[in-house]
C-alpha positions in Angstrom: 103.3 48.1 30.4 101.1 51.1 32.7 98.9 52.7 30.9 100.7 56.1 29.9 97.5 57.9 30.8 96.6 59.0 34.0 93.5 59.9 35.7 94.0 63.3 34.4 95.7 63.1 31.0 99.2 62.2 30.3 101.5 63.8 33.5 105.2 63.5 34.7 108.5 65.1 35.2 109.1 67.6 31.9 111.6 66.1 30.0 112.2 63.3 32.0 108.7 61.2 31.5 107.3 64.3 29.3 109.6 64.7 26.6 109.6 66.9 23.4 109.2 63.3 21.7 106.9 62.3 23.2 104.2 65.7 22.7 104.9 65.3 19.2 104.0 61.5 19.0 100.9 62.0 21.4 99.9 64.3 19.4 100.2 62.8 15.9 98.4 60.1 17.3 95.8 62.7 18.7 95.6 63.8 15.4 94.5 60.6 14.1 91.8 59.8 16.3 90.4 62.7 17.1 91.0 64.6 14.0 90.1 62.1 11.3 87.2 63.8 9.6 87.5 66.8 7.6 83.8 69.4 8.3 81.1 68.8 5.9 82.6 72.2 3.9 86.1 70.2 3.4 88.0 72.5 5.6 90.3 71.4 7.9 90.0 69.9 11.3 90.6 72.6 13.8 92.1 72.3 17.5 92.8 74.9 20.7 96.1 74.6 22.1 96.9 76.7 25.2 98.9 75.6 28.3 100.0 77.3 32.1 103.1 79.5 32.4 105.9 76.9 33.6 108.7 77.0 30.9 108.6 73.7 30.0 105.0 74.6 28.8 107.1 76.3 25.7 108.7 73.7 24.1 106.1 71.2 25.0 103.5 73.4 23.2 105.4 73.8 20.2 106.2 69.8 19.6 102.5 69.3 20.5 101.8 72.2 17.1 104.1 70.6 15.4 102.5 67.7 16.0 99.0 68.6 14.9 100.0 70.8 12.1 102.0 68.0 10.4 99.2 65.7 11.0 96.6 68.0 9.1 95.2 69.9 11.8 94.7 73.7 12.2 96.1 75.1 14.9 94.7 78.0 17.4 97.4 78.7 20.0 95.4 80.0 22.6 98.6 80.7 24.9 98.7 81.0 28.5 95.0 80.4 30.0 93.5 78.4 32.5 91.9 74.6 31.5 88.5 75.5 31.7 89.2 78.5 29.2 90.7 76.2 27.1 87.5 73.7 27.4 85.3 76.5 26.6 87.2 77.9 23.9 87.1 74.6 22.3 83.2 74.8 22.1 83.4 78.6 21.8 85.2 77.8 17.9 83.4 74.8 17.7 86.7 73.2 17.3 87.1 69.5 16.5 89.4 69.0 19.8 92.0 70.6 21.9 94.8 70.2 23.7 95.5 71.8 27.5 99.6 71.5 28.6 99.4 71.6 32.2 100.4 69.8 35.2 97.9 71.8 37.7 98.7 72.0 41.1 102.2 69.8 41.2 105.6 71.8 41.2 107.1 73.5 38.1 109.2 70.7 37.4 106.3 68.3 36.0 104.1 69.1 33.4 101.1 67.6 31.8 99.3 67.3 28.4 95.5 66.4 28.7 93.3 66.1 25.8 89.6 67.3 25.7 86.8 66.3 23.1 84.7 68.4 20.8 82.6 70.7 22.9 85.6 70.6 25.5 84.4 67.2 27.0 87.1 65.4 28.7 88.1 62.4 26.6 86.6 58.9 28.0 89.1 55.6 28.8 88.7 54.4 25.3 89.3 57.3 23.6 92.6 58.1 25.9 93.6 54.2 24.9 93.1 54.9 21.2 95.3 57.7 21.2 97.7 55.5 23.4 97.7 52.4 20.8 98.2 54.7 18.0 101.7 55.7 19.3 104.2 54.1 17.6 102.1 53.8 14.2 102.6 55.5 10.8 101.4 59.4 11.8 99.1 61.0 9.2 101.6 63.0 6.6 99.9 65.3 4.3 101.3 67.8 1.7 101.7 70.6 0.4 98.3 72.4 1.2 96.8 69.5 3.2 99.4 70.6 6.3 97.6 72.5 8.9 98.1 76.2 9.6 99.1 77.3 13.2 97.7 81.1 14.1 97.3 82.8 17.3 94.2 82.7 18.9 94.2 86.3 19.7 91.5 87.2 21.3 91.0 84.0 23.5 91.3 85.5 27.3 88.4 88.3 26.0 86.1 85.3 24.9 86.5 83.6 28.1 86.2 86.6 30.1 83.0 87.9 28.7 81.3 84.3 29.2 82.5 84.3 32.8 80.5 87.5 33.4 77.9 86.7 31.5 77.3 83.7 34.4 76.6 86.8 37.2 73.5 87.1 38.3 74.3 90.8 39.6 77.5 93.0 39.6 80.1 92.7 42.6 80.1 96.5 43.4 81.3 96.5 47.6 83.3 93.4 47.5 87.0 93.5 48.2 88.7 90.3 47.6 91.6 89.2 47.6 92.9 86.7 44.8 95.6 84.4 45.1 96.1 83.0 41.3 99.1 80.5 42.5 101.4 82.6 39.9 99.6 79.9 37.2 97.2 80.4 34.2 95.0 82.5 36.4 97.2 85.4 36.4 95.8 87.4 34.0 92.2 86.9 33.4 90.9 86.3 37.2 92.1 89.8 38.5 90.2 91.0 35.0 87.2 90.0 35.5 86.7 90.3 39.2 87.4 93.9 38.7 85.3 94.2 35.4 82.3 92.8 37.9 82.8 95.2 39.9 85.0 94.0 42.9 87.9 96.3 44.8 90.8 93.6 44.2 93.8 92.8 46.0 96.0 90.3 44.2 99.0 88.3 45.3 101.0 85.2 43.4 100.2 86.9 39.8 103.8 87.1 38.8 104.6 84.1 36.9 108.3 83.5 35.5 108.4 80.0 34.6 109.9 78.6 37.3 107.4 80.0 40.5 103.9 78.2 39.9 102.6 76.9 42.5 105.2 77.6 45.1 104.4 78.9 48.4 101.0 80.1 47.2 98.3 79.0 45.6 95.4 76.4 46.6 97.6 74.0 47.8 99.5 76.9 50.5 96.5 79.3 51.5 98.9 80.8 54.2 99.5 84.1 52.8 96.4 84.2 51.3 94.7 84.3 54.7 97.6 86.7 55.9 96.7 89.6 52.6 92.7 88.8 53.7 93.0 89.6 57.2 95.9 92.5 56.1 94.1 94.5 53.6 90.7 93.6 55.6 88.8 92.1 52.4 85.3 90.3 52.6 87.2 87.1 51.7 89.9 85.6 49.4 90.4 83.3 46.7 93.0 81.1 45.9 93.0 78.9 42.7 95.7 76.6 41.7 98.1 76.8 38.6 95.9 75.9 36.1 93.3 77.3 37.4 90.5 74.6 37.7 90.2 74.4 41.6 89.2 77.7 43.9 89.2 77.5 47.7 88.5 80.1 49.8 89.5 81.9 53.1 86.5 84.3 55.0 87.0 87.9 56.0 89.6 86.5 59.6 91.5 83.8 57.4 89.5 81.0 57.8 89.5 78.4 55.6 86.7 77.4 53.5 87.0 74.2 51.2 85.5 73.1 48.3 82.7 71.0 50.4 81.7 74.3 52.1 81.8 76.3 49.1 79.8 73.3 47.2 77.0 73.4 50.4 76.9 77.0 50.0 76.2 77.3 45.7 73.8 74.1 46.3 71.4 75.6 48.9 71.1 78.5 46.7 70.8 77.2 43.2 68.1 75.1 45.0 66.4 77.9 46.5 66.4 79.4 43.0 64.9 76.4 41.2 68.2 76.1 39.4 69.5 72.7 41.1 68.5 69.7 38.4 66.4 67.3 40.9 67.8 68.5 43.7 71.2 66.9 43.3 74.6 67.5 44.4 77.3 65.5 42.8 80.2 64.9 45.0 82.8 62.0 46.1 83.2 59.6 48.5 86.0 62.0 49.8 83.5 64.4 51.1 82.9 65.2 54.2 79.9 63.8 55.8 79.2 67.2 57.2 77.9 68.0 54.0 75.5 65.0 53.2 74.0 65.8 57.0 73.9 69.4 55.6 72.3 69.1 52.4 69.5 66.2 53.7 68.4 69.0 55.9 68.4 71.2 52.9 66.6 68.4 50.8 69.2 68.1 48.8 70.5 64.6 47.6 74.4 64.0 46.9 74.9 61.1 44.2 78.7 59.7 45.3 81.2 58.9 43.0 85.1 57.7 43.2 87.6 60.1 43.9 88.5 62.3 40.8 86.6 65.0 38.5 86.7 62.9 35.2 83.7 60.7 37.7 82.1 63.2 39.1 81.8 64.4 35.3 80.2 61.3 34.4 77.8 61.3 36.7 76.8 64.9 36.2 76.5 64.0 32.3 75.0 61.0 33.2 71.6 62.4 35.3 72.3 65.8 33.5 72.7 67.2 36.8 73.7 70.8 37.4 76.3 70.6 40.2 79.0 68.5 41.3 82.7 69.1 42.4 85.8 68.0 45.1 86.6 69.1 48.2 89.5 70.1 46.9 87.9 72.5 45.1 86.9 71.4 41.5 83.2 72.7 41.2 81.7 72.0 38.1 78.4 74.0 37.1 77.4 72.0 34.1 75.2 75.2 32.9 78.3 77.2 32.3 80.8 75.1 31.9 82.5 71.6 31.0 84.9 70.9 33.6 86.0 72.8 37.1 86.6 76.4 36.6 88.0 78.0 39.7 87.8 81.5 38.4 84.0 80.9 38.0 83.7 79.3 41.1 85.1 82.0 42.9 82.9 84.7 41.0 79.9 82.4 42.3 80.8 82.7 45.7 81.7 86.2 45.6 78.3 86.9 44.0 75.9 84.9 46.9 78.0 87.3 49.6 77.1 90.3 47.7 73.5 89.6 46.5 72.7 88.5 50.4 74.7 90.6 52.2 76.3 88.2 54.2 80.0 87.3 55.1 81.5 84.0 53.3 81.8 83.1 57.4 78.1 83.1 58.0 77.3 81.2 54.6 79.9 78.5 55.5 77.9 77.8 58.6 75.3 76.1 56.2 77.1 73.1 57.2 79.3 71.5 59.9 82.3 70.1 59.3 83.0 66.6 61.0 86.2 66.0 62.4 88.5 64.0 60.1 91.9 62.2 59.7 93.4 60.1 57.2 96.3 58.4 57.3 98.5 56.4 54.7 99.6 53.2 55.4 102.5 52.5 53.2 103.8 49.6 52.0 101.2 47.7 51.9 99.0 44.7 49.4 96.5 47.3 48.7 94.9 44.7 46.0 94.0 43.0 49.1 92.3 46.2 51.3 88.6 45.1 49.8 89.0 41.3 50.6 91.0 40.8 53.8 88.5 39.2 56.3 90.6 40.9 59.4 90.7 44.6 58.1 86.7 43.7 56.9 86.4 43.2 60.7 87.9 45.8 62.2 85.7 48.3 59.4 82.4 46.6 61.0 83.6 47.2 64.2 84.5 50.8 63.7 81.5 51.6 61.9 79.2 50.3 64.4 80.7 52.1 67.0 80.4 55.4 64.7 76.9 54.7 63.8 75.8 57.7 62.5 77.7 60.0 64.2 80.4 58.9 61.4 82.0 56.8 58.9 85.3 55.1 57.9 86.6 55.0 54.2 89.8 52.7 53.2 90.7 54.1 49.8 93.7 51.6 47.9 95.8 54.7 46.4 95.4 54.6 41.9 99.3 55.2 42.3 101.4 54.1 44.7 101.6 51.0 47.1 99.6 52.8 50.2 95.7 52.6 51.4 94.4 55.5 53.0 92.6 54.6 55.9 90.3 58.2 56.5 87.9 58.4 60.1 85.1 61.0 60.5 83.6 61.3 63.9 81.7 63.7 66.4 84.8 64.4 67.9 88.4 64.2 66.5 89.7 62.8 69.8 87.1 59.4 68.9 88.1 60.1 65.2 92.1 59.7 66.1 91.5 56.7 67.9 89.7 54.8 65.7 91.9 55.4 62.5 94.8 54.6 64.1 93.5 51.3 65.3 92.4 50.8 62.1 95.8 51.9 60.4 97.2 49.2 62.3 95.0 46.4 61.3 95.5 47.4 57.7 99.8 47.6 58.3 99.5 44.1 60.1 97.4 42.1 57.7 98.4 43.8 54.7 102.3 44.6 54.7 104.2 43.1 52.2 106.8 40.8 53.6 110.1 42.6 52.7 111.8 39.8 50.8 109.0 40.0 48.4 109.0 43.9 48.6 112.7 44.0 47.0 
């Protein structure tokens, strides 16, 4: 049987994979493991609970509380907020765990529920199995006064907004920006405290119904984000995704600046401030090399990890560093907070333009972006990608052509049967080439033979 937990909590279609059923057994079982002690004082264990603003988010929230509260657990439903508000809200109340319903940046239809530790650290493998085995067993069924309590957590979006500004080294007075909050979690509290700093804010895709969450804008759709930028003639714009853990930006003509820009741009200043631990920017293997070549000439080091925040989390826990992130736009500054926080990444960048009076455009130019294309061969052994002496071959042979000038990553996908073959090179004309050749190789040696396929 898969394992029912992902690389990002528990996620699927709602009520297809996701069912009302199933929140309430995940977390009974959540309950168990994560709840089992009662404080020193004898009260009860206490948990967050807040989720995005799809509709399914409703009745999954309320089987997850009935969950808990039948377990033993007190409830705080926090509402709609984003994940890292619920992650800091969790250390905030010094609650024993929480619970964040969410499915991020995929369509309204799917929905998640992801689980996050005492202090709002993301649960490891063995705790996520745990919960898992525990499905299915005898939930805890206290009585009378032993059942937990569920209140409203009423004055959760304050907490997390007074934190956020408390992370601004100076106010934002002279900035407009423009804030695209995906119609998610975001909604509320990013257009807040932007203008509580100080900024003139324009803000699109901050009418969630239910239904609209991530559709047509957002992180994942920057289009009319970079149309309302150049429009309204802001400094820059911001676009987080539905739950509010990824920000990517677009400068003052509507160009695109990912999360490995934004990442060059917070680590050469944190460095020049003394505040980057050993130097050390944590990123994945997905990054551009543009940035490593960037940051060497910065002195600053990038520590690699595999694709996905839960490892760049671990390594940043690991060395106790104080950066790390995706270029898709999770940054995680471990001084502020536990996880990726869009809304705080976005309040970072927006403070380096106003404290050095320069455009997001000329602090993106910190690095150089390589050329880079990636395709997805489908259908393939990818079991085999690592081992298969032809596609080891044809790697060499692309690399040493590259030399320095770039590099070649085959990545087996964690969920379907595909590798991603991805090129970076001085040009992209070299960079097409080569990853096509290479697609090739991988499509030849590795394709499953269809009678096996069926």
């Amino acid at each position: 049987m898969a394992r029912l937990f992902g690389t990002d909590g528990v996620r699927g279609l709602a009520n297809g994979l996701l069912t009302a059923e199933l929140a309430l057994q995940l977390a009974q079982a959540a309950a168990v493991v994560l709840g089992h002690e009662r404080s020193a004082n004898g009260k009860r264990p206490r948990a967050v609970v807040a989720r995005d603003p799809r509709a399914s988010g409703e009745f999954i929230a309320a089987a997850v509380e009935a969950g808990l509260s039948s377990s033993g657990i007190d409830v705080y439903d926090a509402g709609v907020l984003p994940t890292p508000a619920a992650a800091y809200l969790i250390a905030d109340l010094d609650a024993d765990f929480g619970v964040m319903i969410s499915a991020s940046h995929n369509p309204a239809p799917d929905n998640g529920i992801k689980f996050f530790a005492r202090g709002g650290q993301k649960l490891p493998d063995e705790v996520e199995d745990a919960i898992e085995a525990q499905l299915g067993k005898e939930p805890s069924r206290p009585v009378a006064g032993d059942v937990g309590r569920i209140q409203r957590f009423s004055d959760a979006e304050d907490r997390y907004i007074v934190h956020l500004l408390g992370t601004l080294p100076h106010r934002l007075e002279g900035l407009k920006v423009v804030l695209d909050c995906a119609n998610g979690a975001a909604s509320g509290c990013s257009p807040q405290v932007f203008a509580s700093a100080g900024a003139e804010v324009v803000v699109i895709g901050a009418e969630p119904d239910g239904l609209n969450i991530n559709d047509g804008v957002g992180s994942t759709h920057l289009g009319q984000l970079k149309e309302a930028v150049v429009k309204h003639g802001a400094d820059f714009g911001i676009a987080h995704d539905g739950d509010a853990d990824r920000c990517l930006a677009v400068d003052h003509e509507g160009n695109e600046v990912d999360g490995d820009q934004i990442m060059a741009i917070l680590a050469v200043a944190l460095k020049e401030s003394g505040k980057l631990k050993d130097d050390v920017l944590v990123a994945t293997v997905m990054s551009n090399l543009g940035l490593k070549i960037a940051l060497r000439d910065a002195g600053i080091t990038i520590r690699e990890t595999a694709v996905g925040d839960r490892y760049v989390l671990e390594e940043m826990r690991d060395g106790g560093f104080s950066l790390g992130g995706e270029q898709s736009g999770h940054v995680i500054f471990s001084d502020y907070a536990t996880t990726g926080d869009g809304v705080l990444t976005g309040l970072q960048i927006a403070a380096q333009v106003a404290g050095t009076g320069r455009t997001l455009q000329d602090l993106a130019r910190v690095m150089t972006k390589l050329p880079q294309l990636m395709i997805n061969v489908k259908g393939v052994d990818k079991s085999r990608a690592a081992t298969d002496e032809g596609v080891a071959a044809a790697v060499a042979a692309a690399e040493l052509e590259l030399g320095d000038t770039g590099r070649v990553l085959l990545r087996p996908s964690g969920t379907e049967a595909l590798v991603r073959v991805m090129v970076e090179a001085a040009d992209m004309e070299t960079a097409t080439r080569i990853c096509t050749e290479l697609a090739g190789v991988v499509e030849d040696r590795l394709t499953i033979p269809r009678e096996l396929a069926l």
